[in-house]
VOTOR-251166 format. One record per residue (C-alpha): residue in three letters; x, y, z. Coordinates in steps of 0.02 Angstrom, whole numbers, plus 50000, padded with zeros to 5 digits. Layout:
ALAXYZ/...
***
This chain:
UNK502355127051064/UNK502815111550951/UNK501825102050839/UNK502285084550885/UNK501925065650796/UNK501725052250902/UNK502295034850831/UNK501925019450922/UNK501464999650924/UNK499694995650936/UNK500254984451077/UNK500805000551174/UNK499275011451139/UNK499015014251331/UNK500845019251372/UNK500675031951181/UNK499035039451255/UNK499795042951445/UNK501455048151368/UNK500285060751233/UNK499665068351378/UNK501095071651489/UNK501955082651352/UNK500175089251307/UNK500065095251488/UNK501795106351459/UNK500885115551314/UNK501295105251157/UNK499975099551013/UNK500215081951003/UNK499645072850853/UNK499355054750865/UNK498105043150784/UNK496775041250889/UNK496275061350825/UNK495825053250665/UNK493885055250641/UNK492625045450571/UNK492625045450366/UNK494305051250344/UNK495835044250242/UNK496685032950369/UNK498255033150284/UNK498325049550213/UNK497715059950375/UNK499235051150454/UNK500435056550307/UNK499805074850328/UNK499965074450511/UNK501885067150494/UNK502275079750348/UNK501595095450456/UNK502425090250619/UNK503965099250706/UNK504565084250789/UNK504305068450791/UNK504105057150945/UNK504525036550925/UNK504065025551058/UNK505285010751052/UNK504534996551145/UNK504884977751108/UNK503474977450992/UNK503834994550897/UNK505504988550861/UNK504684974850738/UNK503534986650668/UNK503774989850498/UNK502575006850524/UNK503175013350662/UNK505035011150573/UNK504455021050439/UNK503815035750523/UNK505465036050627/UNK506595035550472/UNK505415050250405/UNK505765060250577/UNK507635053950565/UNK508025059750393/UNK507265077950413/UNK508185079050579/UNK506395079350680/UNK506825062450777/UNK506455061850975/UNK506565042751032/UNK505955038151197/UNK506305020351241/UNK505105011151389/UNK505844996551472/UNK507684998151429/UNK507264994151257/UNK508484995751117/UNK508105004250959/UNK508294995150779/UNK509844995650695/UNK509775012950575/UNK509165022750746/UNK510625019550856/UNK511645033350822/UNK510175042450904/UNK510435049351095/UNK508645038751167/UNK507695047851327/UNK507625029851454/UNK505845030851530/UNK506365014851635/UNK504945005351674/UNK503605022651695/UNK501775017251678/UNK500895032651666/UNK500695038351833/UNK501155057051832/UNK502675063251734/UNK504125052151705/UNK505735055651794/UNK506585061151605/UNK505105072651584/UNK506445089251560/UNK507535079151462/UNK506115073951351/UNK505325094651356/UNK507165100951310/UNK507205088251181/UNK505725094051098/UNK506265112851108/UNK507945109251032/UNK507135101450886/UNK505785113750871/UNK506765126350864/UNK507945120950732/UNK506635121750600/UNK506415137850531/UNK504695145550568/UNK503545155150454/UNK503765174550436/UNK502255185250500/UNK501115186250337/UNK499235193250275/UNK498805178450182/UNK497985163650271/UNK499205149150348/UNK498535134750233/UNK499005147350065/UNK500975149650120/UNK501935139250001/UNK503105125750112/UNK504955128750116/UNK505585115550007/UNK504875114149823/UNK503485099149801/UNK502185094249670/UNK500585079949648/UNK500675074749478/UNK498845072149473/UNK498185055049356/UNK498095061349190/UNK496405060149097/UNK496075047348966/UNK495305059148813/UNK495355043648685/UNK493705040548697/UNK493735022548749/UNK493765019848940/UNK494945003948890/UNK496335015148891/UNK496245020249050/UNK497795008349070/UNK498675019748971/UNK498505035249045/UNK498715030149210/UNK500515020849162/UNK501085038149090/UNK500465048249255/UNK501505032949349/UNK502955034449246/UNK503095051949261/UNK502905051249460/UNK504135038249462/UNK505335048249345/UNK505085063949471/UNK505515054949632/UNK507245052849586/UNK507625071249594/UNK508335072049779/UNK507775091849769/UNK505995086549742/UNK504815080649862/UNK503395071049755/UNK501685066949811/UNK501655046749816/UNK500595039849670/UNK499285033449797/UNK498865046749855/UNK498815057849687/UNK497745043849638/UNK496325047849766/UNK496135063149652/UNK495575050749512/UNK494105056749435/UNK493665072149523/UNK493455087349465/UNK494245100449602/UNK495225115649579/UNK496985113249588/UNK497335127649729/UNK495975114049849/UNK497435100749797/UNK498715108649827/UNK498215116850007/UNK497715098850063/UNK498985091950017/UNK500265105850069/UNK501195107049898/UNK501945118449799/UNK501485113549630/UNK500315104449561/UNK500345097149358/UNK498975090249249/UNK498725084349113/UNK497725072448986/UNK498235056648848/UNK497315054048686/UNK498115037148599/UNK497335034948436/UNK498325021148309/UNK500125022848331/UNK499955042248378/UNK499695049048555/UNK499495067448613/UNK499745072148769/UNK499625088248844/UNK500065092749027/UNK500575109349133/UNK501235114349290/UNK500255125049398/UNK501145136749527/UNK499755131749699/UNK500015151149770/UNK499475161049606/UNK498685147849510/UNK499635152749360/UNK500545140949221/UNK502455139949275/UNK502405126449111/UNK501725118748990/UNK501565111448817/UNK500765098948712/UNK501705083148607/UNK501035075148465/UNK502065059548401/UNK502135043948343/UNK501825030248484/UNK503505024448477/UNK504205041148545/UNK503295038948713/UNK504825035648807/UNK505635050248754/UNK504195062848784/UNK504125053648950/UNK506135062048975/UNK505595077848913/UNK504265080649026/UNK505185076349172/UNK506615087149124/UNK505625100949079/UNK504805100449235/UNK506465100649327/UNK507035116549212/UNK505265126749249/UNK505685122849430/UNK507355127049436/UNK508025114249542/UNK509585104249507/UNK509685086749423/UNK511285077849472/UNK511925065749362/UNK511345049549418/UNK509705057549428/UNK509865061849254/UNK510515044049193/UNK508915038149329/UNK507735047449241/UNK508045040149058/UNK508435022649111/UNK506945012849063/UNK506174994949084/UNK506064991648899/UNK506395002848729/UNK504974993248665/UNK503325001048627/UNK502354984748603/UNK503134976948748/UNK502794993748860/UNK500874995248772/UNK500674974748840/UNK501494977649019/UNK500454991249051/UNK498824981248996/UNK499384967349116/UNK499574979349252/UNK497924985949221/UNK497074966849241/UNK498104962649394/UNK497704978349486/UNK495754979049442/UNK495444960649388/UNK494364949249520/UNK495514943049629/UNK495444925349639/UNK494774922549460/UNK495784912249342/UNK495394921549174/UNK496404935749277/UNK497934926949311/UNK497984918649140/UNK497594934549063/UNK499114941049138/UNK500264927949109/UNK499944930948930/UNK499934945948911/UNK501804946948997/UNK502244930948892/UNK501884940748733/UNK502904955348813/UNK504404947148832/UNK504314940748680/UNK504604957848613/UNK505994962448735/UNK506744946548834/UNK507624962048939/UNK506024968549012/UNK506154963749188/UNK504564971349263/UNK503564959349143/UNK504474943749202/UNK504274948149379/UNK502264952149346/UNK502174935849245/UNK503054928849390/UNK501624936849517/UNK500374928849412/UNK501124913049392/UNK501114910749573/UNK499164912749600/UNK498694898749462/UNK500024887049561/UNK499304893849740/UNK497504894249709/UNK497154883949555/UNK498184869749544/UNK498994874749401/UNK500724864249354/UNK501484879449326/UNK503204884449417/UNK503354904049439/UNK505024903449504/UNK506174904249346/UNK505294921149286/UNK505474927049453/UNK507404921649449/UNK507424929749254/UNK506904947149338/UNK508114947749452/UNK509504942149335/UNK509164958249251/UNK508734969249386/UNK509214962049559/UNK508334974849630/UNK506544972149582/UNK505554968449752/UNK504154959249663/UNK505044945349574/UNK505744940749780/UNK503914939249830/UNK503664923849716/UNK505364916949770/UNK504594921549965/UNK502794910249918/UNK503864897949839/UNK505014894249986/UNK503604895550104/UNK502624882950007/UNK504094870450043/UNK504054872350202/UNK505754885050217/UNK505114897550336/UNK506664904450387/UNK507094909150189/UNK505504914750140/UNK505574925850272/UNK507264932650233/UNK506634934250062/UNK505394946150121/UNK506224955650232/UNK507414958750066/UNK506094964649957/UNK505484978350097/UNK507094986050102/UNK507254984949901/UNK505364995149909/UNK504434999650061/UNK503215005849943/UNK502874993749832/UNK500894987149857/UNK501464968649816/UNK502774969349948/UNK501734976350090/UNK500424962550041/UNK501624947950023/UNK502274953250188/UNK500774956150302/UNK500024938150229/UNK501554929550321/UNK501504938150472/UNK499934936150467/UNK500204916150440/UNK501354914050568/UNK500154921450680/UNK500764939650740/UNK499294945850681/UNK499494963450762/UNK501264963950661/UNK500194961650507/UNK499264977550533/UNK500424989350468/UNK500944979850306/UNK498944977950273/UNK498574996750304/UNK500235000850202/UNK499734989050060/UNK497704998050060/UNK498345014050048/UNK499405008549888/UNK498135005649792/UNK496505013849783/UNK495385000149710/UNK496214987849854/UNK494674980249955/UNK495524963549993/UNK496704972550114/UNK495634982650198/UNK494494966150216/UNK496124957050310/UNK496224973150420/UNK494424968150483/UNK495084953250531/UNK496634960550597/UNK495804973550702/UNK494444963050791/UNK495544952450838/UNK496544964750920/UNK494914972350990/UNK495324989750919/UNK493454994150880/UNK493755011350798/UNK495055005650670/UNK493884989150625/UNK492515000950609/UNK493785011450492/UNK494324997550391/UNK492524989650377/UNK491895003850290/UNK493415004850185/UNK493264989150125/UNK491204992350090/UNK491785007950000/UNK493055000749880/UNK491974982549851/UNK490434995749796/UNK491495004849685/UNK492354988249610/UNK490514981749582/UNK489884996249515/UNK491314996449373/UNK491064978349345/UNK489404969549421/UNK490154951649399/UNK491574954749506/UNK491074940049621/UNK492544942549752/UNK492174961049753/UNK490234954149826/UNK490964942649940/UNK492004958150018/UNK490344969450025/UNK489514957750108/UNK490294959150270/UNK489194976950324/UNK487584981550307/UNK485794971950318/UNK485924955550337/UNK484894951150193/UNK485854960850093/UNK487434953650132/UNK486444935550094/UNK486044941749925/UNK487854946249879/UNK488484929249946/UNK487064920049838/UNK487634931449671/UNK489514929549693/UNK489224909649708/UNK488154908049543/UNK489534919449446/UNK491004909849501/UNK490654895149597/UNK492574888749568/UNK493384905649643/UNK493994897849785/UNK494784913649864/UNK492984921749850/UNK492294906849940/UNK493384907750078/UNK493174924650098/UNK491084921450097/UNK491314908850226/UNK492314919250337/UNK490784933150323/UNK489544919150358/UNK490784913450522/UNK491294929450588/UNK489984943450557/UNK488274934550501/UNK488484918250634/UNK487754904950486/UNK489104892050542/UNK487954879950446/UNK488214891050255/UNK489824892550316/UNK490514874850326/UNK489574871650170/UNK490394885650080/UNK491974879950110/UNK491864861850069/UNK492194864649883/UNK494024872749979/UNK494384858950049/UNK494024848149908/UNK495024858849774/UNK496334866649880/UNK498094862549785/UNK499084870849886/UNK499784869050083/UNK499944888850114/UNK497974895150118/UNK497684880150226/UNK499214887750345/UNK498164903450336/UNK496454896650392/UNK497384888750548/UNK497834905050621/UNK496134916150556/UNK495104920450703/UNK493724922250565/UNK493384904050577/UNK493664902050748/UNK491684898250791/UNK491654883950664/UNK493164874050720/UNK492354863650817/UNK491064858050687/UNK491324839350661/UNK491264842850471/UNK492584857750456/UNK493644846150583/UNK493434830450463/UNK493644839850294/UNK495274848750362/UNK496104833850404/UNK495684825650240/UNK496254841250166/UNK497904841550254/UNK497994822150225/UNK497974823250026/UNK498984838150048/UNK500364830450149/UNK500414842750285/UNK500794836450459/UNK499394838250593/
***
C-alpha cells in the first residue's frame, strides 16, 4: 500500500485526523504530524516524511488556502507529480493548484467514509503506482541509494586555529550549497538542515541514510594572511568511497574562483548535466571583491549570532556593510544586510537613521533580493500602509520561500495583525532556517498556547531552552539569550536568568519585553512584570512593537493593571498612535 503525507491547517486538525484514518482503514500508511515524537527535529522529521512519501494528500480548507506551509508541501507534491487535493466545504484551491482535478468532500465531518471515498482510494493508487518502486534486493532498505542523484554538503571545518573564523568557513560551505542548488539535476540538502550536522563528529554513511542521499561532501578551510587552503571530497553514501576530491591552495583573492571549480567539479564527478544558465548561475557572484566578500561575511556572522536586541550588534553590522560597499558599491547583499540592520536601530533604538534608501540601492541592483523588501515591508508598516507592507511581503516570499529573514518578517505581521495561527508556519519555517534561532521558537510558544496545541508548545518550549543554552554557553553575556531560557525550568532558575540579563543590558529593550512576557505568561509575577516593562514604555521610539504587544496573549493577565493601562496610553500618546 501507499505511503501517504498528510498536509493540513492547524485550524482543521480534527477533519486531517478523521480523514487520516478513513484511508488508513483501506490499508494505507499515512504520515501526518501528529506521529512526530517527543525530542525530535520538528522541521526536519516533516521534510523526511514529505521526501519519502508516495503521494501526497492536501487538505484545502478556507484556512489552508492562506497557509504559507501547507502551500509549500502541496507545491512539493505538485512538482514531483505526487499531488492528491481533497477540498472540504466547496473550497477552492490557490491559484498554482487549479489545474489540479480536486476530490469535493462536500460538507463530510468525519462520520464514517465520505461519499468520494473510491474516488479518493483510486486516486491514491494511480499516483502510487506511477512512481517506480524499488527492485527486490539483499541489502537493507535504508542502504538503497534513491533514484535521482542528491548530496548534503556538510559545514566545512574551520582548521585556522582561531574560532573567529568560523564566519568564514561557514560562508564557503553556504556558497557552495547555494552554487549546487542551481543544477536542476541535483537535489541538494537545504543549508539548515546540513547545518544540524555542525560540529559532530558522525560517519558520513549515518548522514547520508538519515538523510536519504546519495552523496555526501566534506571538507575543511584554513585562512591564514591572504592564503586559504581548502580541501573537500565527495563521498559516494553506498560504498563509502571518494567519487572526488582535491585540495587548493591560493591566494585569498582566488576564492571566488575555487568556489566555481568546486562546484563544477562536483557536477563532472557526478556526471550530471549543467545547462547553460546554470553554468552562467553558478559563476555569477555578489561581488569580485575579496575585502568586500571577507566584510559581508563577518556581518553575517554578527547578525545571525549577535544578541538580538543589542545595539553594539546592529551598529556593528551597519559598519561592517558600510565599509563593504565601500569596496564594491555593486554588492547588493551588503546594502540589503546594512538595510536589515538599519531598520532595528530605527525600530528598537530610536536611532535617526532611515534604512530605506539601502534597501532601495539593493534592489536597484538586484530586484530580486527578498531581504532588502523586508525593510521596505517595516518601513511602510511603520507609516501606517498596511495594505503595501503587506504586498511587500507577500513579494519577498515568492522572491525566497527560504530565506530566514523573510519567514520572520512575515510571521511578525501576521502575527501583528492578529492571525496568530497564520503566523505559525512562517515562525516554524523561519526556526528551522537557522540553527542558533531561539527568538522564533520563543514566538511559537506564544503562538501555540494560544492556539491550545499543547504538544507543539511543549515542542517549541524546549526548542527554544535548547538553542538559548547553547547561545549562552558560547557567549554568557548574551542577555536576550537568558531572557529566552527563562521561560522552562525551576522557577528560581528562571528568576536568576531574568535578574542577570537585566544587570548586563538594562537598555535592551527587546530582552525586556521578552522578560516581561515570561514573568506574565509562564511565572504569573504581574507585579516584575509591569515593572519590567516600564523602561518600554518610556524608551519605545517606534509605533510597530507597541502594535505587537496589543495583539500578544503573553500580556493578556496584566492588561488590566492600572499601571500597564496608564503607561500604554502615555506611550501611544507621545507616540501618536490613535487609541
Amino acid at each position: 500500500m501507499a505511503r501517504i503525507f498528510l498536509s493540513y491547517a492547524r485550524e482543521d486538525v480534527d477533519s486531517a485526523r478523521r480523514l487520516a484514518e478513513a484511508v488508513g482503514s483501506a490499508g494505507h500508511d499515512v504520515w501526518w504530524d501528529r506521529h512526530i515524537q517527543g525530542g525530535s527535529r520538528f522541521t526536519m522529521e516533516i521534510d523526511r516524511a514529505l521526501k519519502d512519501a508516495e503521494v501526497v494528500i492536501v487538505l484545502w480548507t478556507d484556512a489552508s488556502v492562506e497557509s504559507a506551509w501547507v502551500q509549500d508541501e502541496a507545491a512539493e507534491g505538485r512538482d514531483s507529480d505526487r499531488l492528491v487535493p481533497v477540498s472540504l466545504n466547496g473550497c477552492r484551491p490557490p491559484l498554482g493548484f487549479r489545474q489540479f482535478h480536486t476530490i469535493q468532500l462536500g460538507s463530510w465531518k468525519g462520520e464514517g467514509e465520505p461519499l468520494q471515498m473510491d474516488e479518493l482510494l483510486g486516486a491514491i493508487g494511480k499516483t502510487a503506482g506511477t512512481r517506480p518502486t524499488a527492485k527486490p534486493s539483499e541489502k537493507p532498505a535504508e542502504q538503497q541509494a534513491p533514484n535521482q542523484i542528491s548530496i548534503c554538503v556538510l559545514p566545512f571545518v574551520n582548521m585556522s586555529g582561531d574560532p573567529e573564523q568560523e564566519y568564514f568557513s561557514d560562508g564557503i560551505t553556504e556558497d557552495i550549497i547555494t552554487d549546487l542548488s542551481k543544477v536542476s539535476a541535483l537535489l541538494v540538502i537545504a543549508r539548515n538542515t546540513a547545518f544540524t550536522f555542525k560540529g559532530k563528529v558522525m560517519d558520513v554513511k549515518d548522514v547520508a541514510r538519515a538523510l536519504n542521499v546519495t552523496h555526501v561532501m566534506e571538507g575543511s578551510v584554513r585562512k591564514a594572511g591572504d592564503r586559504v587552503r581548502i580541501t573537500a571530497q565527495l563521498i559516494d553514501s553506498v560504498t563509502g568511497g571518494h567519487v572526488w576530491a582535491d585540495r587548493y591552495d591560493r591566494d585569498l583573492t582566488d576564492i571566488f574562483a575555487i568556489q566555481d571549480e568546486i562546484s563544477k567539479a562536483i557536477v563532472a564527478a557526478l556526471r550530471v548535466r549543467l545547462l547553460p544558465n546554470e553554468k552562467k548561475a553558478i559563476e555569477a557572484r555578489g561581488t569580485s571583491n575579496i575585502d568586500a566578500y571577507n566584510l559581508y561575511l563577518m556581518a553575517r556572522q554578527q547578525w545571525i549570532t549577535g544578541s538580538v536586541g543589542d545595539i553594539r550588534r546592529d551598529e556593528s553590522v551597519v559598519r561592517m556593510c558600510n565599509q563593504a560597499v565601500s569596496y564594491d558599491p555593486g554588492y547588493a547583499d551588503a546594502w540589503a544586510l546594512m538595510a536589515l540592520a538599519q531598520a532595528q536601530l530605527r525600530l528598537w533604538h530610536g536611532r535617526d537613521v532611515n534604512a530605506l534608501p539601502a534597501a532601495e540601492k539593493a534592489l536597484s541592483i538586484n530586484p530580486a533580493l527578498a531581504e532588502a523588501r523586508c525593510v521596505k515591508a517595516q518601513t511602510l508598516e511603520e507609516s501606517g500602509k498596511q495594505t503595501e507592507a503587506q504586498k511587500e511581503i507577500d513579494e519577498a516570499y515568492r522572491l525566497n520561500p527560504e530565506s530566514w529573514e523573510v519567514n520572520r518578517e512575515a510571521a511578525r505581521l501576521t502575527f501583528r495583525n492578529g492571525r496568530i495561527a497564520d503566523a505559525i508556519p512562517y515562525f516554524e519555517k523561519a526556526a528551522s532556517l537557522m540553527q542558533n534561532d531561539w527568538h522564533n521558537p520563543l514566538m511559537l510558544i506564544t503562538c501555540y498556547q494560544a492556539t491550545g496545541d499543547e504538544a507543539a508548545l511543549r515542542r517549541a518550549a524546549l526548542l527554544t531552552v535548547e538553542r538559548s543554552e547553547a547561545a549562552i554557553g558560547k557567549d554568557p553575556s548574551n542577555a536576550s539569550a537568558l531572557a529566552g531560557g527563562a521561560i522552562l525550568g525551576e522557577k528560581q532558575r528562571a528568576h536568576d536568568w531574568i535578574d542577570r540579563a537585566l544587570l548586563l543590558e538594562p537598555d535592551n529593550l527587546m530582552m525586556r519585553y521578552n522578560l516581561a512576557c515570561a514573568l506574565a505568561a509562564h511565572l504569573k509575577d504581574n507585579d516584575r512584570a509591569v515593572d519590567v516593562l516600564q523602561p518600554y514604555f518610556e524608551k519605545m521610539p517606534s509605533p510597530t512593537p507597541i502594535k505587537h504587544l496589543a495583539v500578544d496573549p503573553d500580556l493578556d493577565l496584566v492588561r488590566d493593571d492600572p499601571r500597564f493601562k496608564e503607561m500604554l496610553a502615555a506611550t501611544k500618546q507621545r507616540l501618536g498612535m490613535q487609541e
